[in-house]
GUVOLUM-970680 format. One record per residue: residue in one letter; x, y, z of N, C-alpha, C in turn. Coordinates in steps of 0.001 Angstrom, whole numbers, plus 500000, padded with zeros to 6 digits. Atoms other than C-alpha are relative to their C-alpha. Layout:
aXYZXYZXYZ;...
END
This chain:
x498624499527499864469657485132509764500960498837499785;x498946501057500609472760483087508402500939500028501161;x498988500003499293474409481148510847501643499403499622;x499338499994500881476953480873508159501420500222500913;x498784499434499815480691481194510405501273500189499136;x498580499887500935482970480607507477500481501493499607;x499208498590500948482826484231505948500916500560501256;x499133499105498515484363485577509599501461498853499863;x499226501061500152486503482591509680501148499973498706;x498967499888501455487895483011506000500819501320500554;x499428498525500071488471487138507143500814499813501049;x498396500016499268490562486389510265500969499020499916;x498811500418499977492525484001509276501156500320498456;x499303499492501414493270485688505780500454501510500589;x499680498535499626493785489241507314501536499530500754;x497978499984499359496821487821510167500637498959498866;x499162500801501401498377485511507180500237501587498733;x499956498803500670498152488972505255501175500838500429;x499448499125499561499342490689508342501593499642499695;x498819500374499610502550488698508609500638500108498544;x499138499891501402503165488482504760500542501566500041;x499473498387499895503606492210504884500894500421500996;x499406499767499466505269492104507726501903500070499716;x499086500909500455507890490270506172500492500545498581;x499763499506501064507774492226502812500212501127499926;x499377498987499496508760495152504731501281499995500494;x499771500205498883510901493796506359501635500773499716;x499246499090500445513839495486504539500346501728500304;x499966498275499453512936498867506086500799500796501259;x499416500412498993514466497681509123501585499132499789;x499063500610500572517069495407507975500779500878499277;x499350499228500281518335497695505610501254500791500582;x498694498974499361520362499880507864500864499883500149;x498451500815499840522751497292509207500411499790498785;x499590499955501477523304496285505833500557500674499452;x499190498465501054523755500037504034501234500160501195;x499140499926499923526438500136506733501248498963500162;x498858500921500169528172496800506213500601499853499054;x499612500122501571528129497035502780500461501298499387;x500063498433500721528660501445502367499438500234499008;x500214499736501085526088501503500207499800501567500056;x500048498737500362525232505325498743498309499732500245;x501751500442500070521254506147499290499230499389498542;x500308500307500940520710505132495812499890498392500088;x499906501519499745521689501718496465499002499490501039;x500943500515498713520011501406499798498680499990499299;x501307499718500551516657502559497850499384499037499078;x500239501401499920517310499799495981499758498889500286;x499884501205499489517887497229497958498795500140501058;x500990500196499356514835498249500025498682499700499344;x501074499192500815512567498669496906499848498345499769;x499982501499501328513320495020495206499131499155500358;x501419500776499929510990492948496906498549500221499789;x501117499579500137508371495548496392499765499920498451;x500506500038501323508764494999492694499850498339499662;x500037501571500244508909490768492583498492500199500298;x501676500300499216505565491459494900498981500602498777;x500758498956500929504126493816492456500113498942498655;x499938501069501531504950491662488963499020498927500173;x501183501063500021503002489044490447498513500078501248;x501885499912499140499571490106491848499348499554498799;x501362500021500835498199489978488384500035498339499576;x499994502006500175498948485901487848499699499537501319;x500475500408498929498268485521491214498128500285500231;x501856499403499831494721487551491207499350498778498657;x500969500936501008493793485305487961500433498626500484;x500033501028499258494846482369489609498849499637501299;x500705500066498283493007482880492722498217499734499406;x501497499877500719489652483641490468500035498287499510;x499922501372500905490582480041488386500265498491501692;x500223501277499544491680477752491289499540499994501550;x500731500226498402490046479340494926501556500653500712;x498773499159498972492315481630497271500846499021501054;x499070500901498811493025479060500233501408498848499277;x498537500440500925495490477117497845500721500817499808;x498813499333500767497146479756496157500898500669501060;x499780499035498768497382481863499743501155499127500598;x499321500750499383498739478624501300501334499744499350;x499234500265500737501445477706498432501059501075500141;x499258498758500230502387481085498093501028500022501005;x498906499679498639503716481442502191501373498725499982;x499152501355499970505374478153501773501213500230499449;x498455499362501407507648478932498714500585501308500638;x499076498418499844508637482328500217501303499778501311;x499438500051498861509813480635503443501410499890499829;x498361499748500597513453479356501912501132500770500176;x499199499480500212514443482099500545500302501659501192;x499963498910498785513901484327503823500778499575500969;x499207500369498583515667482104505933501545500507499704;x498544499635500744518727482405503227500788501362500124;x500114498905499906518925486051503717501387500097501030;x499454500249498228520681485046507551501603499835498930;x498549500177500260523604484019505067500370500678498868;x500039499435501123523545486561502395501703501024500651;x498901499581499682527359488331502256500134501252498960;x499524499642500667527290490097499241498880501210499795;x501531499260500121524903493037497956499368499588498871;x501679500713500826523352491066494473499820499038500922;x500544500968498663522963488339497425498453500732500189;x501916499540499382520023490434499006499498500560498960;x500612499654501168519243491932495635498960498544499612;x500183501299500490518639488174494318498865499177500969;x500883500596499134517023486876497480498744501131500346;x501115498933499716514845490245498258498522499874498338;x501638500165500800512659489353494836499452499131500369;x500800501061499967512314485974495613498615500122501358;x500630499565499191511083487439499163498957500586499799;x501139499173499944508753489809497747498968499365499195;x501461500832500017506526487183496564498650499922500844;x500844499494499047504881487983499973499059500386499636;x501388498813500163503478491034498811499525499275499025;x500720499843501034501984489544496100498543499088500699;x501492500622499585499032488002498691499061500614500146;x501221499467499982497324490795498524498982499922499061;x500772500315501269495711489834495194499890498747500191;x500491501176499838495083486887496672499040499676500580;x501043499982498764493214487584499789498898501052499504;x500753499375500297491405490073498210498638499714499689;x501168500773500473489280488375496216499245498560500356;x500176501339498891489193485284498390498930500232501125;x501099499199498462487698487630501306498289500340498993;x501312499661500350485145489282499014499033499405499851;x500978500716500867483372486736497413499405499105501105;x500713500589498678482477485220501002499060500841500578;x501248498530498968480269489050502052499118499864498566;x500802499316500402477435490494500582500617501232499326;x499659498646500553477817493671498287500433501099500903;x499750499517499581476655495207500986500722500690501182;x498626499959498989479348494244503461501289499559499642;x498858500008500171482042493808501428500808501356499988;x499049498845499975483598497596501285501079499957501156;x499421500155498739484043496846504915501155498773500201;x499507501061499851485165493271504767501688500474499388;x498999499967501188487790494119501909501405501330501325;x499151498947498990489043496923504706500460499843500876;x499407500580498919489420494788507556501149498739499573;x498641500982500305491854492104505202501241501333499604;x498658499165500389493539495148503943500685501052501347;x499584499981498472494274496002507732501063499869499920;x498919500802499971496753493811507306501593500613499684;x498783499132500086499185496648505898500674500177501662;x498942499637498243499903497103509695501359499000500101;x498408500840499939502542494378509212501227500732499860;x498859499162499734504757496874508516500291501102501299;x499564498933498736504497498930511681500316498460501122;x499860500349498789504704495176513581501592500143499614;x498905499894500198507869495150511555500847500795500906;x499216498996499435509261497805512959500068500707501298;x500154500193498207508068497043516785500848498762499493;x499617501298499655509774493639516242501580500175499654;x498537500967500820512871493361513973500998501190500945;x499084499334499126514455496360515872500878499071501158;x499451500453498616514662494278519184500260498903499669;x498661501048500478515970491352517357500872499819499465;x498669499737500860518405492626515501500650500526501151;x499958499538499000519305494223518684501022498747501205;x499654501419499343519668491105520567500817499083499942;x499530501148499866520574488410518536501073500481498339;x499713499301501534522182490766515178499495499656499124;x500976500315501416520589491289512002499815498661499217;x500279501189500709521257487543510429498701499660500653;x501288500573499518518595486450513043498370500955499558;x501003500063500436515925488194511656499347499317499035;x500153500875501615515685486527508314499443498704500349;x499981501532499830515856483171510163498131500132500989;x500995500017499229513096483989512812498664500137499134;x501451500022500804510575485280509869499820499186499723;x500605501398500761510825482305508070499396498781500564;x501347500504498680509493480561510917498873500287500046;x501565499509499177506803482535511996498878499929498168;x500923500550500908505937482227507955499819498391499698;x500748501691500423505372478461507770499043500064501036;x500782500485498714503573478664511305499146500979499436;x501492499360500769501423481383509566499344499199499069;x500520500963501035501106479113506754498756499005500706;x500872501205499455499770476134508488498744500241500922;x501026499185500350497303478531510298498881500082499730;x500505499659500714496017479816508021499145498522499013;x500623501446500703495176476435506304499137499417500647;x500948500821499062493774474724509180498552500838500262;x501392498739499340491118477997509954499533500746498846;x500363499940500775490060478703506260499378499064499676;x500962500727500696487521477323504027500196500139498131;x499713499928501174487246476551500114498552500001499954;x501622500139500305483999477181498061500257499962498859;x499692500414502052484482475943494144498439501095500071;x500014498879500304482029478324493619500173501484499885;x499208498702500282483991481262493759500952499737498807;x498874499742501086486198480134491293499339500619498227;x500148499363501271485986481658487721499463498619499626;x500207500824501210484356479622484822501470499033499491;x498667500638500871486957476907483648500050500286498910;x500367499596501197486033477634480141501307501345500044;x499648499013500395487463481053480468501359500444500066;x498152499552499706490925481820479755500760501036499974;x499687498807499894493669484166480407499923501587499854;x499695499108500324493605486408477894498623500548499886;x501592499742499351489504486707478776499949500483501301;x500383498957499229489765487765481687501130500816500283;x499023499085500370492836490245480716499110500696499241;x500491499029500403490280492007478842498989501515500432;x500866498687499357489192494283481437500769500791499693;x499178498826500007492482496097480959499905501086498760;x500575499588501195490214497466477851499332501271500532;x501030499114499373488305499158480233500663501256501013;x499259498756499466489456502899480978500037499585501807;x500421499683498558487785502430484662501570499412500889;x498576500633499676490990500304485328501365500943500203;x499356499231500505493177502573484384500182501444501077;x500382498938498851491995505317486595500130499657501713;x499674500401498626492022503074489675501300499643499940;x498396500692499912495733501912488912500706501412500363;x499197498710499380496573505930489538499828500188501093;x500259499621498247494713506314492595500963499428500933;x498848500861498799496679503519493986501154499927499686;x498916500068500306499611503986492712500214501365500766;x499516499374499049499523506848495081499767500072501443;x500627500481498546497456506022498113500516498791500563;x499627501118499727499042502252498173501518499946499771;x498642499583500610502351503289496150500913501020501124;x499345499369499009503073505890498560500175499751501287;x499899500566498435502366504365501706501145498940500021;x499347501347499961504600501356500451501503500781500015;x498780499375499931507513504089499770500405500821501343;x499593499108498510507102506266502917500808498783501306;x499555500924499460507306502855504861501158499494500328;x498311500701500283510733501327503534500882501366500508;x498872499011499851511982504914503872499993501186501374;x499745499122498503510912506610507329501037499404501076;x499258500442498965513153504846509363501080500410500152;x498734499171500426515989506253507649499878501041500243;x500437498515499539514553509451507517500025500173501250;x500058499363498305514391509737511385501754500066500118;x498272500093499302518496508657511420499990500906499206;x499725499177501133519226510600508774499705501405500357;x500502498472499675517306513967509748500031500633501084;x499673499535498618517038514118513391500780499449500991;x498821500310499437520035511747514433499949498623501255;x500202500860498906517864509161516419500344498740499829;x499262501238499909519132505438517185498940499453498839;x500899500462501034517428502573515149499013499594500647;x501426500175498768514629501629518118499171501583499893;x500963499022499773513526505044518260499624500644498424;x500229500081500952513732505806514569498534498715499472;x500893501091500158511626502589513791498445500296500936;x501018499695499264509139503342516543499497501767499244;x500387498879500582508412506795515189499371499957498494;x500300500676500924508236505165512177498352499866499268;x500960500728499739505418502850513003498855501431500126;x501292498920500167503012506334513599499980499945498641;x500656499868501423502621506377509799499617498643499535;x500458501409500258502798502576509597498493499400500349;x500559500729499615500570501458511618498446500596500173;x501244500347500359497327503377511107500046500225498490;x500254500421501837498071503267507362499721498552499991;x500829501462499588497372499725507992498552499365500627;x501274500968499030494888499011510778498718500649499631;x501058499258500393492502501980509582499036499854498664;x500675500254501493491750500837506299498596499567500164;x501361500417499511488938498865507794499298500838500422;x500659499181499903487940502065508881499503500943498652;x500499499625501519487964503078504951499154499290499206;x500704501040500455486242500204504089498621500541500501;x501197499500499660483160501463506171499744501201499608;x500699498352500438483039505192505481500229499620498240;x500172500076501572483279503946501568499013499520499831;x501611500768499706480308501451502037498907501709500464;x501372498795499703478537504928503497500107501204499023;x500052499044500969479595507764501390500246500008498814;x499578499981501724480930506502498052501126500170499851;x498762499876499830484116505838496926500616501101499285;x499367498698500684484517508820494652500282501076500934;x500384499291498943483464511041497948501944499950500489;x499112500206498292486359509399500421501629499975498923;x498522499888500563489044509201497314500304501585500105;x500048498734500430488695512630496532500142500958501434;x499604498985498691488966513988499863501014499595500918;x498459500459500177492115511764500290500935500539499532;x499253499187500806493903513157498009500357501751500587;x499393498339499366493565516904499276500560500182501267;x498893500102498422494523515913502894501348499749499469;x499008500177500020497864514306501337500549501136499164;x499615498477500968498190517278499259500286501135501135;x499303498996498663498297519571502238501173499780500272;x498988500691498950500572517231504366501175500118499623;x498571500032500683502968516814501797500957501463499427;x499419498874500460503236520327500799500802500925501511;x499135499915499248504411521174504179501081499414500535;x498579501115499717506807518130504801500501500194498849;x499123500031501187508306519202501698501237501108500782;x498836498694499389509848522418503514501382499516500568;x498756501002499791513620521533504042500042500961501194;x498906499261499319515439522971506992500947500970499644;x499397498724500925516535526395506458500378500681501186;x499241499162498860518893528543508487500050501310498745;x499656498883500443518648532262507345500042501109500792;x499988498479499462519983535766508174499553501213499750;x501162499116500457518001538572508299500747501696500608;x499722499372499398519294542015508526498868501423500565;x500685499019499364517630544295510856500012500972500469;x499376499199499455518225547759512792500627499784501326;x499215500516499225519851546186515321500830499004499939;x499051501055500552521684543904513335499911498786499489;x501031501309501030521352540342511497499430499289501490;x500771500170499427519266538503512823499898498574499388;x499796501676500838519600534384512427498439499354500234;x501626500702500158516153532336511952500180498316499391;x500457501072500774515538528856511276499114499840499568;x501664500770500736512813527132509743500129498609499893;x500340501623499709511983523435509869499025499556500717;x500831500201498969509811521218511064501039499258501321;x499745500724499194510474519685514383499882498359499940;x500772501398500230510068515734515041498597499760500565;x501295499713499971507005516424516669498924499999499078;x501181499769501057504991518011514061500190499444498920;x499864500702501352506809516070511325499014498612500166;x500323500785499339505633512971513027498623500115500228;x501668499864500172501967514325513556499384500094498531;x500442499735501210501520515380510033500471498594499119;x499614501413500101503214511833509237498627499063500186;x501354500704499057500135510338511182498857500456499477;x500906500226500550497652511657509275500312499719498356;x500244500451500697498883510862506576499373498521499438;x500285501452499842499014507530507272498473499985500057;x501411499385499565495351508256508375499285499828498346;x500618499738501167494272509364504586500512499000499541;x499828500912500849496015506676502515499499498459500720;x500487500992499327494930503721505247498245500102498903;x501516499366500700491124505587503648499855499727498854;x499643499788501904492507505768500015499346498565500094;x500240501239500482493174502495499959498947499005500157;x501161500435499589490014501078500953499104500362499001;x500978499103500934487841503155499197500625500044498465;x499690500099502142489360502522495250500359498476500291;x500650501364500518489287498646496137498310500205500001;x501177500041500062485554499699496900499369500302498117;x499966500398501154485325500730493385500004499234499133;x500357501571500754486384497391492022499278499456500397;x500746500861499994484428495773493984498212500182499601;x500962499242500350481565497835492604499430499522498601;x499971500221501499482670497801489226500033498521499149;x499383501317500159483863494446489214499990498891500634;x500311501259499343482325492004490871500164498845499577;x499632501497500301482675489203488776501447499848499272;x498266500020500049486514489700487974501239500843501014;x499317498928499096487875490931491236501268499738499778;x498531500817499261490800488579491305501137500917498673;x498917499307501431492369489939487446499918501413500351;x499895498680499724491447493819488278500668500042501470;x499477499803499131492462493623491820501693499665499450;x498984500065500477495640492295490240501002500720499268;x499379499684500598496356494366487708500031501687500876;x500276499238498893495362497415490487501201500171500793;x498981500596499186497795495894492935501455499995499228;x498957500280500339500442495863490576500517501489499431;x500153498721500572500187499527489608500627500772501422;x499378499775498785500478500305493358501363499615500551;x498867500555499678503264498244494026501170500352499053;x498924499071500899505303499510490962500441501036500436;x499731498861499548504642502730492502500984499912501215;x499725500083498624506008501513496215501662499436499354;x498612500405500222509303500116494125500766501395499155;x498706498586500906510482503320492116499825501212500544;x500039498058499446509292506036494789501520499488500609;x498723500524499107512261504207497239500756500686499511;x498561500184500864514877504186494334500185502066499350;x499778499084500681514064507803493294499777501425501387;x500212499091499150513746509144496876501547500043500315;x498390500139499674517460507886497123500951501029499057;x499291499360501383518470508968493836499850502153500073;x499605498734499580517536512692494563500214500596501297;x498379499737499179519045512904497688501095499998499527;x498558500152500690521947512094496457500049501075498887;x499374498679500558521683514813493732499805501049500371;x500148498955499546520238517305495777500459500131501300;x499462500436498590521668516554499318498259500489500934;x500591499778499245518121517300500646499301499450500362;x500578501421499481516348514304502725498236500694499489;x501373499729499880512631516374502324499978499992498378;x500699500171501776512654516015498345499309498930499793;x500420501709500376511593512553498835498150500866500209;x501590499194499502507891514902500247499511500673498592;x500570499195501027508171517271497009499444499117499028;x500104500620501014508440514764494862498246499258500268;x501685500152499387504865512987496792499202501462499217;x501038498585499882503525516549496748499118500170497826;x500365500026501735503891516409492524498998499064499638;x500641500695500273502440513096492359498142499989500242;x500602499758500148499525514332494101498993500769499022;x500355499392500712498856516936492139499522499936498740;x500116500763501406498974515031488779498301499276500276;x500682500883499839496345512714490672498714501112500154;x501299499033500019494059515804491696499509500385498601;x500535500027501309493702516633488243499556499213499292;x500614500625500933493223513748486630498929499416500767;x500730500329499642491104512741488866498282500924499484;x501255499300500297488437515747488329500000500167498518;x500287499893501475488651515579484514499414498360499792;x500908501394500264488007511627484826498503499595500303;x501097500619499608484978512015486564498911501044499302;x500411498831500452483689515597484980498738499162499189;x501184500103501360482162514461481582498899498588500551;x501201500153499598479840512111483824498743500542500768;x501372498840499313477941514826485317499388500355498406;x500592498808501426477473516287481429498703499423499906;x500983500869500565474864513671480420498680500376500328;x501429499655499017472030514530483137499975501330499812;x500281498513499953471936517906482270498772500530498532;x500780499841500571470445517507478750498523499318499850;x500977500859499809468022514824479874498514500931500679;x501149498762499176466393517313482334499123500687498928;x500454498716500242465382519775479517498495499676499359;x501095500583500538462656517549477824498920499437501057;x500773500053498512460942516933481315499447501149500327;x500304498807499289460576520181482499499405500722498644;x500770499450500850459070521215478532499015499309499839;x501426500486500288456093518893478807499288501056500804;x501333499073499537453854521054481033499797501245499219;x499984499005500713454943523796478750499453499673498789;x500088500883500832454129521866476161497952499911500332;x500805500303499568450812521148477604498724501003500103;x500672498558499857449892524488478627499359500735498898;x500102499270501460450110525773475233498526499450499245;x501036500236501209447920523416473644498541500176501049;
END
């Protein structure tokens, strides 16, 4: 038995350096509010200005994931928190709205550690304990539910500039960390020999292609529900920003911490199994959180007769919670895939993966704003989910179809030898 401690050692101190980057690349979900009312932005704007770091983060996973393969994760991981610290503190003095536009990309460099740690974590397990491993760094999504236990009660306290200033703290002290309680292994790194546009040639390979949809709704959507439930609670049922935020956090926070629980049931049943039965839970969920609030009159023999319809915050809020639940699963289970498919280029596919998702988590925001605003109805931001599923259920069972065909004509020349046999 390997009394090997580094691989544990690499996974917790890359998972809370994970947690906090995310924490921090959320951190807009919260922040936001004071803001959209210092500045009057329209929800279009706000959707913006919550979305923008999720697209800086997203542009660079895939130079970050081929980096990480070429020069070893604990550098790039470490560099990365460093450089982000700056322009988070700057934030505390931002006046204008391209101000946080301008500073929110440089911020969302954050997110881009997940294509860092990814492949950093893996290549320290076994095959057959990486599904799991890969589930307990991608945990780390919970940063956005600490977000939104934390920045409340310091914005609260000390007003919104002090958040900006306090993250950028707690990211250098993650930084340093994280440095001191990691390990390097030059063999994980890629071949020097092999360059960019070599290992850019997976994006040749359909299989890619297919995992950049999954997560572009299991990782994409969790990253849009995130930035935008908080609002949704003021907005719909009228609650402060502590209890909004906390309500929140039920979709946050086991879309985060559970993944590690997707990581294991993918290691046991297969990741086609646990995607695929992802998908139809958020397909339910969403088709009922789509229902808007409806007041109608009904006439009867005793006269009209008034009726609402809606959900409550209750059941919105439970059905919220599993969602979180299924995409925490998703996402676990279609990195299990790469790491299946792609063992010896996790860092460029996890990258270009990661960046598919994160695209998704920057233009659901901007287009959950955008039709509000032309439809005045806060639950379109659900229909619009509900579509995306749907696209994904399909292509999903036509992508995987024509590999059942194959084994069907193989059988028929097996089962005609004894016939075959008999005869003569």
């Amino acid at each position: 038995m390997s009394t090997d401690r580094r691989p544990l050692a690499v996974l917790a101190s890359s998972t809370f350096a994970f947690t906090i980057c995310f924490a921090i690349w959320m951190m807009f979900a919260v922040l936001g509010i004071p803001i959209k009312a210092k500045l009057g932005l329209n929800e279009t704007e706000f959707g913006l200005l919550v979305a923008t770091p999720v697209l800086s983060g997203a542009l660079v996973r895939v130079p970050l994931g081929i980096w990480t393969d070429r020069f070893g994760g604990r550098i790039v991981f470490f560099t990365l928190m460093m450089a982000c610290a700056l322009p988070i503190w700057l934030i505390g003095y931002a006046t204008e709205y391209w101000h946080f536009l301008v500073l929110g990309l440089f911020v969302g460099l954050a997110g881009g550690s997940f294509s860092v740690g990814t492949p950093y974590v893996a290549r320290w397990f076994g095959k057959e304990r990486r599904g799991f491993a890969m589930g307990v760094f991608g945990a780390g999504n919970s940063g956005s539910a600490l977000t939104k236990f934390v920045a409340p009660a310091i914005i609260a306290a000390a007003g919104w500039q002090a958040l900006p200033k306090v993250y950028a703290v707690a990211m250098i002290v993650t930084a340093l960390l994280f440095w001191f309680g990691s390990y390097s292994d030059p063999s994980h790194k890629a071949p020097s020999g092999e360059s960019v546009a070599q290992q850019m040639r997976v994006l040749k390979d359909p299989r890619v292609w297919r995992y950049c949809q999954y997560y572009s709704v299991v990782f994409g959507g969790y990253v849009g529900l995130a930035l935008w439930m908080t609002k949704y609670y003021v907005g719909e049922y009228g609650f402060d920003l502590k209890l909004a935020a906390l309500l929140a956090a039920c979709f946050s926070l086991p879309g985060g911490v559970l993944r590690a629980l997707g990581g294991w049931i993918s290691d046991k049943y297969g990741a086609y199994k646990v995607t695929w039965a992802v998908m139809w839970v958020c397909w339910v969920c969403f088709f009922i959180l789509s229902y808007p609030q409806t007041t109608m009159s009904v006439k009867t023999v005793g006269g009209a007769m008034d009726l609402h319809l809606g959900l409550g915050p209750v059941l919105f809020t439970c059905l919220l919670f599993v969602v979180g639940v299924a995409m925490a699963i998703g996402k676990a289970s279609v990195f299990r895939f790469i790491a299946d498919d792609f063992s010896d280029n996790i860092g460029a596919v996890s990258g270009v993966v990661g960046l598919a998702g994160g695209l998704g988590g920057f233009i659901l925001p901007i287009m959950f704003g955008a039709i509000v605003d032309l439809t005045g109805i806060r639950s379109s931001s659900f229909m619009l989910l509900y579509g995306t599923v749907c696209v994904s259920l399909i292509w999903m069972h036509f992508s995987f179809k024509p590999q059942a065909k194959p084994a069907v004509p193989a059988a028929v020349p097996a089962a005609a030898k004894p016939t075959a046999r008999k005869a003569a």
